[in-house]
C-alpha positions as CSV (number, residue, x, y, z in Angstrom):
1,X,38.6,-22.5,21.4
2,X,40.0,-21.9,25.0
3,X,38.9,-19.8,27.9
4,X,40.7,-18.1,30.6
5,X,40.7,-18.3,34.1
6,X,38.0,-16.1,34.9
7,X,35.3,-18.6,34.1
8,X,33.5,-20.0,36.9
9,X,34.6,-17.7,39.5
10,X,32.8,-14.8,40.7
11,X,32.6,-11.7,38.4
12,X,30.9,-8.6,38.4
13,X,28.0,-8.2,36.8
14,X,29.2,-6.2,34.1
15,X,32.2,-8.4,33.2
16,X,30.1,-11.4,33.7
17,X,28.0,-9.6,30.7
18,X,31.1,-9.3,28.3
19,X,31.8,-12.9,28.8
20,X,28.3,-13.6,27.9
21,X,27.8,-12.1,24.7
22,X,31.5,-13.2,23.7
23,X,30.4,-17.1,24.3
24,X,27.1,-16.2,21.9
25,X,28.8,-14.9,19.3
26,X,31.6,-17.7,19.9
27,X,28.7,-20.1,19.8
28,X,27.3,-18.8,16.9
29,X,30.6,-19.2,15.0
30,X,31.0,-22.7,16.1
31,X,27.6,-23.5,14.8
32,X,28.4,-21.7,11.3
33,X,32.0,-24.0,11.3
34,X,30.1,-27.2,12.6
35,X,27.0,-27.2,10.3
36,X,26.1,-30.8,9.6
37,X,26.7,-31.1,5.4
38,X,24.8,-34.0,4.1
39,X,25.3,-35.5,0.6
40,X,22.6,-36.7,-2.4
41,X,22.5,-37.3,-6.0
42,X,19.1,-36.0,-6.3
43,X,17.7,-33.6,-4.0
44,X,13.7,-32.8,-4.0
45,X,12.4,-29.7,-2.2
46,X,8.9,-29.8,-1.4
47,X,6.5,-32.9,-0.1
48,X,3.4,-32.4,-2.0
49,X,2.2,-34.6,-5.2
50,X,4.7,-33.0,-7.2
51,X,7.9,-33.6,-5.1
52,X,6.6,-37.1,-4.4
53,X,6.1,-38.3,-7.6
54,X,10.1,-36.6,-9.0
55,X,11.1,-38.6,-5.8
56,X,9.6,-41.8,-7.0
57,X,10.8,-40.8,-10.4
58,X,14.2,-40.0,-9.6
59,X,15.0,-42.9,-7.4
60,X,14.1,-45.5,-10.6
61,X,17.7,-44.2,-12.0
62,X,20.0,-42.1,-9.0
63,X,21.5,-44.0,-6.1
64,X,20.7,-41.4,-3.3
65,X,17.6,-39.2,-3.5
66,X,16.4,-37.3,-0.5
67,X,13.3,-35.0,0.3
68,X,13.7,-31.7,1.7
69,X,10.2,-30.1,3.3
70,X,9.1,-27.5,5.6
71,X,5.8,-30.2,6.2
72,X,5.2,-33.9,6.8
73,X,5.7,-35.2,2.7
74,X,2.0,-36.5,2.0
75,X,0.2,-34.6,4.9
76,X,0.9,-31.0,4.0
77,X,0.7,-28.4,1.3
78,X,-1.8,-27.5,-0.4
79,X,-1.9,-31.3,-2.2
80,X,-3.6,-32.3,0.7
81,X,-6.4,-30.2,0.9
82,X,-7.4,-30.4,-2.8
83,X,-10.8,-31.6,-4.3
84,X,-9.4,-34.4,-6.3
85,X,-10.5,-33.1,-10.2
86,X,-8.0,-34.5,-12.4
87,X,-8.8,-34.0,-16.4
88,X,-7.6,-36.1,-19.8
89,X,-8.8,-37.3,-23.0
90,X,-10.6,-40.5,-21.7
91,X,-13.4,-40.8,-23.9
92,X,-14.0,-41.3,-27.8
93,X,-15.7,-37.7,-28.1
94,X,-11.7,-36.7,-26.4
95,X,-8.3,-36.6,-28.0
96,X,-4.8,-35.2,-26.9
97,X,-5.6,-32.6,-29.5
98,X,-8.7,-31.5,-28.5
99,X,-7.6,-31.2,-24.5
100,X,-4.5,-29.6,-26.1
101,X,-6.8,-27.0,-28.0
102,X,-8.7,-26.1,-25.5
103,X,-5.5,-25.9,-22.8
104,X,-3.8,-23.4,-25.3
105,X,-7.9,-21.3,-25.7
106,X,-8.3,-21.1,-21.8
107,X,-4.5,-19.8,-21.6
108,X,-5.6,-16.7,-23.5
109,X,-3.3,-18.3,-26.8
110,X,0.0,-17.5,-24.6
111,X,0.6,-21.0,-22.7
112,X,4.5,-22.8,-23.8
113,X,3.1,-24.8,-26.8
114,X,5.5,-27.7,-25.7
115,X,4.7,-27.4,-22.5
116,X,0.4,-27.6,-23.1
117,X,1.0,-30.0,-25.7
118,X,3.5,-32.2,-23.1
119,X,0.9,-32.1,-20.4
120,X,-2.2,-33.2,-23.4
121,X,0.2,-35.9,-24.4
122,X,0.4,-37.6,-21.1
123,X,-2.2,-36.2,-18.4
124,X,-4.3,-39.6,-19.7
125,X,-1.5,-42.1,-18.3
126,X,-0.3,-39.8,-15.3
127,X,-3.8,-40.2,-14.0
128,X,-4.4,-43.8,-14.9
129,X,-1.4,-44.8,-13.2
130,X,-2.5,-44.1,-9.6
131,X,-5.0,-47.2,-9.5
132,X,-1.8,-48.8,-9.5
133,X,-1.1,-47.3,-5.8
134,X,-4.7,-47.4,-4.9
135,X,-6.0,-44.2,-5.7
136,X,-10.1,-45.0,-6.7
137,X,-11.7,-42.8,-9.4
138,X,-15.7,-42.4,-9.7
139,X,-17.3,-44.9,-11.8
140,X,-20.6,-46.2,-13.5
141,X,-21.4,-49.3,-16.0
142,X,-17.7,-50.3,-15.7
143,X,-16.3,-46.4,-16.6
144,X,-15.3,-43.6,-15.7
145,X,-17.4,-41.1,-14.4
146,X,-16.1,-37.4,-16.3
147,X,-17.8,-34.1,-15.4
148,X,-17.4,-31.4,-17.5
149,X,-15.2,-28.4,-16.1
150,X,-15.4,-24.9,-16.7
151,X,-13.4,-24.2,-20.0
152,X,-13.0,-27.4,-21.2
153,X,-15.3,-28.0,-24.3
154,X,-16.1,-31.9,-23.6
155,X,-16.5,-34.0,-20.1
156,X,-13.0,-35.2,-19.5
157,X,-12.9,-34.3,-15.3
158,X,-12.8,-37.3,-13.3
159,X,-13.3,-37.8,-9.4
160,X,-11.6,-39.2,-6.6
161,X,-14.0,-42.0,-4.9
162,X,-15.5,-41.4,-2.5
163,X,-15.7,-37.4,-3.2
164,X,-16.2,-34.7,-1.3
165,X,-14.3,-31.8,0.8
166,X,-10.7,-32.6,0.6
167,X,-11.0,-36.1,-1.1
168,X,-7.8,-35.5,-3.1
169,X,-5.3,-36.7,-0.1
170,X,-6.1,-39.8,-1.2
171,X,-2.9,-39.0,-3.8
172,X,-0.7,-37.6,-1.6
173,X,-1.4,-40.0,0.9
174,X,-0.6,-42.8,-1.6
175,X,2.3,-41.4,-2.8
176,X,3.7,-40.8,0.3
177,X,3.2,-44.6,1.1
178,X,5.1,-45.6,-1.2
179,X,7.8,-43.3,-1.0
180,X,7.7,-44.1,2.7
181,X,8.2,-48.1,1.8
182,X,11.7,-46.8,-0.5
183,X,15.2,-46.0,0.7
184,X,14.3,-42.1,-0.2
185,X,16.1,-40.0,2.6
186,X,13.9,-37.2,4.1
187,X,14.8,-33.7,5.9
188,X,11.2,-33.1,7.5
189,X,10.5,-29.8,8.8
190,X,13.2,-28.1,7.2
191,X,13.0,-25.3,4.5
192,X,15.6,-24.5,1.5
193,X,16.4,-21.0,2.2
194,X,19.1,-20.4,-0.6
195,X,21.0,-22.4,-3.3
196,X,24.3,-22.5,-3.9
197,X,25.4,-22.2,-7.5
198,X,29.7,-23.1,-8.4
199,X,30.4,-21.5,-12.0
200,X,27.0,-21.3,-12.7
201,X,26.1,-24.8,-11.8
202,X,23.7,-25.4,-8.8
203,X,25.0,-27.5,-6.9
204,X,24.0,-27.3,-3.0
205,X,21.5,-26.1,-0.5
206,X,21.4,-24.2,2.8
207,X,18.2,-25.2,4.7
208,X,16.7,-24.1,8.0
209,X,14.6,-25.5,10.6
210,X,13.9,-22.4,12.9
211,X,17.0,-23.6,15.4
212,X,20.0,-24.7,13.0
213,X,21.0,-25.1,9.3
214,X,22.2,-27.8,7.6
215,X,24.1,-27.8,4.3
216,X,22.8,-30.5,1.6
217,X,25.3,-30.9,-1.6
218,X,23.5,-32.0,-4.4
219,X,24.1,-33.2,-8.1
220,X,20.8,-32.0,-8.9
221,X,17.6,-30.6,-7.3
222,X,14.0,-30.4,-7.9
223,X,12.1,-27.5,-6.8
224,X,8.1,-28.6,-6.2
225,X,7.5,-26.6,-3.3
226,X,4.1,-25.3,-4.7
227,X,2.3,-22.0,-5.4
228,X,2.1,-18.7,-3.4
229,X,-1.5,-18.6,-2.6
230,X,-1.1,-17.2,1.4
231,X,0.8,-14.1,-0.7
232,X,-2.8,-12.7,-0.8
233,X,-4.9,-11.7,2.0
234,X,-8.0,-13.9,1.1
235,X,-7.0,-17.4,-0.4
236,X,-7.8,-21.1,-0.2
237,X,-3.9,-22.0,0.2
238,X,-2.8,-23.1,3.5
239,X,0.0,-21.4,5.9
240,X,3.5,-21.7,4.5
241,X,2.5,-20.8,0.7
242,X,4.5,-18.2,0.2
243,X,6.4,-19.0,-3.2
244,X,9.8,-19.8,-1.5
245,X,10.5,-22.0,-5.0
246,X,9.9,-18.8,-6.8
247,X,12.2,-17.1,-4.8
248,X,15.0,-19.4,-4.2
249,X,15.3,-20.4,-8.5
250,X,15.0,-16.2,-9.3
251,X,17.3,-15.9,-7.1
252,X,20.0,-18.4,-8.2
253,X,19.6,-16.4,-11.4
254,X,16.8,-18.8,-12.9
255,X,13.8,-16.2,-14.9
256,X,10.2,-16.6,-14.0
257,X,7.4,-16.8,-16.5
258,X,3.8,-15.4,-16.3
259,X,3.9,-13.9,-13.0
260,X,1.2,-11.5,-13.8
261,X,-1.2,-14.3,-14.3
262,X,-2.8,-15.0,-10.5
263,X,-6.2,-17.0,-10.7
264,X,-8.4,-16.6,-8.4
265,X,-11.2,-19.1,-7.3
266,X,-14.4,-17.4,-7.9
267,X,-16.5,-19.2,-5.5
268,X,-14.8,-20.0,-1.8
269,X,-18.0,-20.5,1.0
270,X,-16.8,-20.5,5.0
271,X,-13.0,-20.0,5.3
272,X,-11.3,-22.2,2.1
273,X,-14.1,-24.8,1.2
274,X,-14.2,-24.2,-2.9
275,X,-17.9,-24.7,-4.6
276,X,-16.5,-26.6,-7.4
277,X,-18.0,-25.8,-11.1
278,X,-20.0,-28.8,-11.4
279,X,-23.1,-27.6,-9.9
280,X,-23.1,-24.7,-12.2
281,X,-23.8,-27.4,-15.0
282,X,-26.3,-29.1,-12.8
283,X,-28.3,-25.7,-12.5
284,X,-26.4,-23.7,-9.8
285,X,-26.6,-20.1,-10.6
286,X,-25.1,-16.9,-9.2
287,X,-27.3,-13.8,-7.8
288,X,-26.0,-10.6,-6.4
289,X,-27.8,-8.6,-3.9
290,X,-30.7,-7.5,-5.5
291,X,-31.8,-11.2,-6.6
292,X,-30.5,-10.4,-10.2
293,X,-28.5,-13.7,-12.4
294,X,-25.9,-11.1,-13.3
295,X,-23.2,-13.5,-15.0
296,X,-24.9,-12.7,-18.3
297,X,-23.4,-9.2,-18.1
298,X,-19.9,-10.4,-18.0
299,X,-20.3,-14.0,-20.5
300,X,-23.8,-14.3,-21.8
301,X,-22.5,-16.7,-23.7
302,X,-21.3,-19.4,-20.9
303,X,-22.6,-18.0,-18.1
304,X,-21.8,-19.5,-15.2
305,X,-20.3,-21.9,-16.9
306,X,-17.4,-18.9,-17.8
307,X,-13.8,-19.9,-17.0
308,X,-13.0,-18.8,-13.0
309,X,-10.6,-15.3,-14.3
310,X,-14.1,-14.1,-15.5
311,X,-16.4,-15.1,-13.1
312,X,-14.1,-13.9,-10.4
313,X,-13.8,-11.0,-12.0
314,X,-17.9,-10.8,-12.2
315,X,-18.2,-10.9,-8.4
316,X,-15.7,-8.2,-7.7
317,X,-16.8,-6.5,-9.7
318,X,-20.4,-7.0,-8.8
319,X,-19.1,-6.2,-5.1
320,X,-17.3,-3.1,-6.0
321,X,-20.3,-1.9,-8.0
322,X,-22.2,-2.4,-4.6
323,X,-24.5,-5.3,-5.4
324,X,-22.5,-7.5,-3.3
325,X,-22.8,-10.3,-0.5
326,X,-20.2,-10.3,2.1
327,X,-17.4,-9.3,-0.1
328,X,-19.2,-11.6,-2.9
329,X,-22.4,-13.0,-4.2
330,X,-24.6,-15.8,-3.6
331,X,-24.9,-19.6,-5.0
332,X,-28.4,-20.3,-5.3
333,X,-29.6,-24.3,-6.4
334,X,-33.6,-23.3,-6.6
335,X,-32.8,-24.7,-10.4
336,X,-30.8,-27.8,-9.7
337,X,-33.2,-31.0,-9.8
338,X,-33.6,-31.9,-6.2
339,X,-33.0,-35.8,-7.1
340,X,-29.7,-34.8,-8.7
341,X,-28.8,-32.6,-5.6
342,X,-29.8,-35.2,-3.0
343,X,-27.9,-37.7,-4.9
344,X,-24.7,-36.5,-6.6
345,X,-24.2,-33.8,-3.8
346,X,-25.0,-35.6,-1.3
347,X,-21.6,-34.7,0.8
348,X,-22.2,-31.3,-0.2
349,X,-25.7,-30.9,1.3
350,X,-24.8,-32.8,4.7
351,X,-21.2,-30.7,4.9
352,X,-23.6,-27.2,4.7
353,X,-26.4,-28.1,6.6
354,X,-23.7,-28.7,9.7
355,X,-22.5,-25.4,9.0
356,X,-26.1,-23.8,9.3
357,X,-27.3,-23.8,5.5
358,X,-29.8,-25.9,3.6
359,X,-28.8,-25.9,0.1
360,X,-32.5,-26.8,-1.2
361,X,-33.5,-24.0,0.6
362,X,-31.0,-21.5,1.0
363,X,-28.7,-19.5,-0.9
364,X,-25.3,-19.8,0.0
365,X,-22.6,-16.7,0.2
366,X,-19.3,-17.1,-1.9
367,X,-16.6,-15.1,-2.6
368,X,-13.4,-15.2,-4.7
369,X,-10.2,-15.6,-3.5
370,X,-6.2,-16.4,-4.5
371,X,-6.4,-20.1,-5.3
372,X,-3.9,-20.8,-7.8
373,X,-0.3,-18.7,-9.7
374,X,0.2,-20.0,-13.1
375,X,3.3,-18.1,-13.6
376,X,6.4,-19.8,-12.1
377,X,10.0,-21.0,-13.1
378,X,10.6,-20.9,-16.8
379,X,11.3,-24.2,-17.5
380,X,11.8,-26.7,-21.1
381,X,10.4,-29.4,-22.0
382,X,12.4,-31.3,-19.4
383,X,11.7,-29.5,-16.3
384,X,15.3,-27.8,-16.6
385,X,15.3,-24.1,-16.2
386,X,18.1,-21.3,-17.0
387,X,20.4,-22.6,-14.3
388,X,22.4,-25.9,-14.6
389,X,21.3,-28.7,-12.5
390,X,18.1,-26.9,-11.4
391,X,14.8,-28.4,-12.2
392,X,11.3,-27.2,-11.3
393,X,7.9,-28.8,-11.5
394,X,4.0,-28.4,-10.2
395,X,2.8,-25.1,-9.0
396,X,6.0,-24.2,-9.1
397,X,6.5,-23.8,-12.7
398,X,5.0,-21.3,-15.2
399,X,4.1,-21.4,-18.7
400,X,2.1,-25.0,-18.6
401,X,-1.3,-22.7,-18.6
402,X,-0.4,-19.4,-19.8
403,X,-3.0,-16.6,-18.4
404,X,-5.6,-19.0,-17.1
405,X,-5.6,-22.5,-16.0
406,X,-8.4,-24.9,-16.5
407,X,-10.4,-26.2,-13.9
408,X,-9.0,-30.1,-13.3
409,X,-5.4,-29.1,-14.9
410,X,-3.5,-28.4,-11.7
411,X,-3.2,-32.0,-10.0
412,X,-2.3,-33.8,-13.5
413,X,0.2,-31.0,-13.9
414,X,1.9,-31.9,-10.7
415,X,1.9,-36.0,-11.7
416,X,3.0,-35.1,-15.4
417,X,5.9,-32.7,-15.1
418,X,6.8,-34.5,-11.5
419,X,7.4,-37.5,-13.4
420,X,9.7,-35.8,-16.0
421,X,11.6,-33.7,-12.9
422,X,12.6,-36.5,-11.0
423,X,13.9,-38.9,-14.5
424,X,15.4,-35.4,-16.3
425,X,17.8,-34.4,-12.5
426,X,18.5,-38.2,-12.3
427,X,19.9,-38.4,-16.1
428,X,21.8,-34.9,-15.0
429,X,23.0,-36.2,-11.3
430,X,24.1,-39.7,-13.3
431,X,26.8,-37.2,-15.6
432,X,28.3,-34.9,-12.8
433,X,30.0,-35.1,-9.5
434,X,29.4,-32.9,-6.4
435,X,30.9,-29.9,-5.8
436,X,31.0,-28.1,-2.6
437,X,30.0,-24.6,-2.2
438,X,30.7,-22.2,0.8
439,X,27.6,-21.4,2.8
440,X,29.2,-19.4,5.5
441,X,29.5,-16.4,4.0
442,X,25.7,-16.4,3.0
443,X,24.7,-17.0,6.8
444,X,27.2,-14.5,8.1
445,X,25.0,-11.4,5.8
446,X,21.9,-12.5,7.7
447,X,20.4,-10.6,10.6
448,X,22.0,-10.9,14.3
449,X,19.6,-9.4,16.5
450,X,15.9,-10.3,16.9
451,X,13.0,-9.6,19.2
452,X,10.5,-7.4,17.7
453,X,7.5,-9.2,16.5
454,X,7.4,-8.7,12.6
455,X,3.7,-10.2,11.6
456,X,2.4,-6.9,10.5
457,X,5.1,-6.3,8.0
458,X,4.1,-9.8,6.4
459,X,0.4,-9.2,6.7
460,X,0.7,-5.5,5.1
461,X,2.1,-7.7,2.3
462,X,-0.7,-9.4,1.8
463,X,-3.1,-6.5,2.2
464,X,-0.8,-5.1,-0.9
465,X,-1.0,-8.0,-3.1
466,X,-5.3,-7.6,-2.9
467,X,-5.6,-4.4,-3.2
468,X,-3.1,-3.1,-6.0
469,X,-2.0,-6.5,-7.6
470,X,-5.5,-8.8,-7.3
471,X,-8.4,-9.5,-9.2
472,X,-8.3,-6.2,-10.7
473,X,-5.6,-3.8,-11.7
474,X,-4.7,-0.5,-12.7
475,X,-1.0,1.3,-13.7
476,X,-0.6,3.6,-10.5
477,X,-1.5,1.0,-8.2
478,X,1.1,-1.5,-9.5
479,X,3.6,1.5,-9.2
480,X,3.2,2.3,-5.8
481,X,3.3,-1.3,-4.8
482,X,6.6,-1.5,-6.5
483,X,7.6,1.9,-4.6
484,X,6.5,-0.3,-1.5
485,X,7.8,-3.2,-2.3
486,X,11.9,-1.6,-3.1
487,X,11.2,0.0,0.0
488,X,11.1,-3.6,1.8
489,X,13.5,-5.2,-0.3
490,X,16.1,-2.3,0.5
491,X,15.6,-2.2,4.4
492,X,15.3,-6.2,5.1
493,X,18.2,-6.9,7.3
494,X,17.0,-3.7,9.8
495,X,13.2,-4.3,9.3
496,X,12.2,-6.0,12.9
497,X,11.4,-9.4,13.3
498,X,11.3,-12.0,16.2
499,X,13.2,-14.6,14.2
500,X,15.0,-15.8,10.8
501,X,11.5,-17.6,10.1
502,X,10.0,-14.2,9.5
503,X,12.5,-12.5,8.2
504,X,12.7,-15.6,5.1
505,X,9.2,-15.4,5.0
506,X,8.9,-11.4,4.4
507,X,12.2,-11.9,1.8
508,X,10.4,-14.3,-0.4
509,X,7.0,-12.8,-0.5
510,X,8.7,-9.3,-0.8
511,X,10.6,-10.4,-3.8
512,X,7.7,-12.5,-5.5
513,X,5.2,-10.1,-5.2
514,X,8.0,-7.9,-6.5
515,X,8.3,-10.1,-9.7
516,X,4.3,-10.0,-10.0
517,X,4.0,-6.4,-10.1
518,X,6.5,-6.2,-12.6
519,X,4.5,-7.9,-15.3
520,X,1.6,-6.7,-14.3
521,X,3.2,-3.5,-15.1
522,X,4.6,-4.5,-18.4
523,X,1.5,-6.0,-19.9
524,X,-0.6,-3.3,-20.7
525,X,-3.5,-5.3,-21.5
526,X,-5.9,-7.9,-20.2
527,X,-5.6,-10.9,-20.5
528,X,-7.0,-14.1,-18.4
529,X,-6.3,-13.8,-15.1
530,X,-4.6,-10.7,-15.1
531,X,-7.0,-8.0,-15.4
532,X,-6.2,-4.3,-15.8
533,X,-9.0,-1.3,-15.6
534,X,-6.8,1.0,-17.8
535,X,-6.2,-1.6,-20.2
536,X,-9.9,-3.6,-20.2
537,X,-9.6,-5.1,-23.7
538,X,-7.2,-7.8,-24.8
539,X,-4.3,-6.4,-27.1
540,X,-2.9,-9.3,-30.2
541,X,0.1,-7.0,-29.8
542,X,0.3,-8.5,-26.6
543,X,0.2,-12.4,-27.6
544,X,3.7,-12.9,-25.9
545,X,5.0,-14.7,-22.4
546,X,6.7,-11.9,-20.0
547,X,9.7,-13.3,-18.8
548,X,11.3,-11.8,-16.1
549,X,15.3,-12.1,-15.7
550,X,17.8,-10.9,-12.9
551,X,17.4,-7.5,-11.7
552,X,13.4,-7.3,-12.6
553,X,14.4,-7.1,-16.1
554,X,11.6,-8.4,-18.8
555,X,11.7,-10.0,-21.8
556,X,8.8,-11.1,-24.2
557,X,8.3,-14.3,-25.8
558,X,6.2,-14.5,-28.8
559,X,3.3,-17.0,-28.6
């Protein structure tokens, strides 16, 4: 492009103004025309246990495989703050079948049957396998150490060694080391913000790093960026889960499964730090404010030992009732065996006591909050979904646990169905060539002019999710947070906001929480983790998977 004379001498202001804006807007063409396009058989989109282990996967049969994530792959997500549970059949008292039985009995009967029955099938080899990278589990008298987890009907949960808070990096972490020791090509700090799709084929992405875009063609991609938990006001996900894989596969015309089904971790203490269930089989028990064990109102029959939709339900509803503890109840261990506390939850009683409470002493207030979405891309039996070339696994994906997920099935979800991602794109990228897809046009409909700070748009999202589409529901509160959420949808490109970061951010949540309302609307019933106070009792009518397709539409799939 060529300038005139007039550059470099002296202007008036005004003209020196025009010249200005015309070199931004030139510059801002150049960028679009010079965007750096980058080529890969196999393309993985997120870097937590799920994305690293299709990686690993991928690589054993594609030439070029390359990680795309918004965080350092091993040392972010929400991967790296987990407790380290893992479940599968390890003992004679177990079997595939029984873990199968009781995955498709906690899902409220509606969990993919090949999809529960995959995850039985394998969970016991996906989790044996990390020794291999170093990855310690508890042990006594040369075994394995299992707990027993709420909803599961035998003790099949083991533990990373050495537990305690965030003890499950030690998977990521190894992952990552080995991926790191591979010829795996990584786009760190970069997020997907759209893909591409060439006669219904997907076959590129457009990512951003908060200063350019880059263009990444792609035989195949894996989305494992994780859950939505930071869609909700209170959770224990950390910043950045928004559901962008959600998003980015709806919107390349890919439908979503389950989305009404949110789970919600009944007992958070501090800021995130989850009270696992364990201590509820050692003894632990739950009071509200007037010193009453009211769990037996809500499951008499498990008590505290209920899966987490109803004991999350218990303390709201507890709270609401107003026999509440700061927005929850308290954990009190007068009943566990002070030799089993000392010794077993030893971490536990040293983390608390630095944090002001003595658990042999004191009760301890916990609350519920969004943990954990077990509705995601609708995928087969082979990670693929309703787009070609588009895979999804992890958190990511729905159907795997239906309306509630056990306790210890979400990190041998992410090693099982990683696995099958990365070898299912692979046998895909090994049968197609690339094709290139025009981004320019997508970048050109995105907003110009920034400067107004847009955080209260995104955090009036989240207040909206806990109120009107959280632990508990009703018709006309789902309404009017679809009425708000159109609203959003409609004025995005005008709605103020300091910088494309937001303004993805506040799309993708927008349109999730968009896609959760929507089932929650449609299933007039409760069921697991969705809960509805004009529909309290659990419909067979209802024994079906809500799909939802382009355009919000819904579709049911018998269970």
């Amino acid at each position: 492009m060529r300038f005139g004379p007039d550059i470099g001498r002296k202007m008036p202001v005004d003209k020196v103004e025009v010249i200005i804006k015309f070199l931004f807007e030139a510059a801002k063409t150049l960028h679009v025309m010079k965007m750096r396009i980058i080529f890969t058989d196999v393309l993985i989109v997120g870097g937590g246990i799920a994305g690293l282990r299709a990686a690993l996967s991928a690589r054993r049969k594609a030439d070029n495989v390359m990680m795309v994530s918004k965080g350092v792959p091993g040392k972010s997500g929400c991967s790296l703050i987990s407790e380290g549970i893992l479940n599968g059949p390890f003992s004679r008292e177990d079997s595939p079948d029984l873990y199968y039985n009781d995955i498709i009995k906690g899902s409220g009967g509606v969990a993919d049957p090949l999809l529960a029955r995959t995850l039985a099938d394998n969970a016991r080899d996906a989790v044996l396998s990390l020794r291999d990278i170093g990855v310690n589990f508890l042990e006594r008298d040369g075994g394995l150490v299992l707990d027993l987890s709420g909803g599961n009907s035998v003790a099949r949960t083991v533990k990373i060694d050495p537990p305690g808070p965030g003890c499950g990096k030690a998977i990521p972490t190894a992952l990552a080391s080995v991926v790191g020791k591979s010829d795996i090509d990584m786009a760190i700090g970069y997020g997907v913000v759209k893909i591409l799709k060439d006669e219904g084929r997907a076959v590129s992405a457009v990512a951003h790093n908060g200063d350019e875009f880059i263009q990444i063609n792609f035989k195949a991609v894996v989305l494992a960026t994780g859950g939505g938990g930071k869609l909700y006001r209170s959770t224990t996900n950390p910043k950045g889960i928004v559901g962008d894989g959600y998003f980015l596969a709806h919107d390349a015309g890919a439908p979503l499964v389950d989305m009404e089904y949110v789970q919600f971790f009944p007992t958070v203490a501090l800021s995130s730090y989850l009270v696992l269930p364990f201590i509820f089989t050692d003894g632990a028990i739950l009071l509200n404010s007037k010193g009453e064990r009211f769990i037996g109102r809500y499951d008499p029959e498990l008590m505290e030992m209920t899966t987490r939709d109803k004991m999350s339900q218990a303390i709201f509803s507890e709270d609401a009732d107003g026999r509440g503890v700061e927005g929850g109840a308290l954990m009190s261990c007068r009943d566990v065996p002070p030799s089993v506390l000392e010794e077993k939850y030893k971490a536990e009683l040293d983390f608390f006591k630095k944090k002001g409470t003595d658990l042999r002493k004191e009760s301890l207030p916990v609350r519920p909050a969004c943990h954990f979405l077990m509705g995601g891309v609708k995928i087969n039996n082979d990670c693929s979904t309703g787009v070609e070339g588009l895979y999804a696994c992890g958190e990511c994906a729905g159907g795997v646990h239906g309306a509630n997920r056990l306790a210890g099935n979400a990190l041998v979800e992410t090693l099982v169905f990683g696995d099958i991602a990365g070898e299912s794109a692979a046998e895909f990228a090994r049968g197609h060539d690339h094709v290139e897809a025009e981004a320019n046009d997508f970048i050109e409909s995105l907003p110009k002019e920034f400067g107004t700070d847009g955080e209260d748009i995104i955090e009036s999202l989240r207040e909206l999710a806990w109120n009107r589409l959280g632990i508990v529901r009703d018709g006309d509160g789902i309404k009017g947070s679809i009425e708000e959420l159109d609203d959003i949808l409609k004025r995005l490109n005008s709605l103020p906001f300091s910088d494309l970061e937001q303004y993805f951010q506040t799309r993708n949540m927008a349109h999730v929480l968009r896609c959760i309302a929507t089932s929650a609307l449609a299933r007039e019933e409760s069921r697991g983790a969705h809960f509805r106070r004009d529909f309290p009792m659990t419909d067979p009518r209802w024994k079906a998977a809500i799909s939802i397709k382009e355009e919000f539409k819904t579709t049911l799939e018998p269970r």
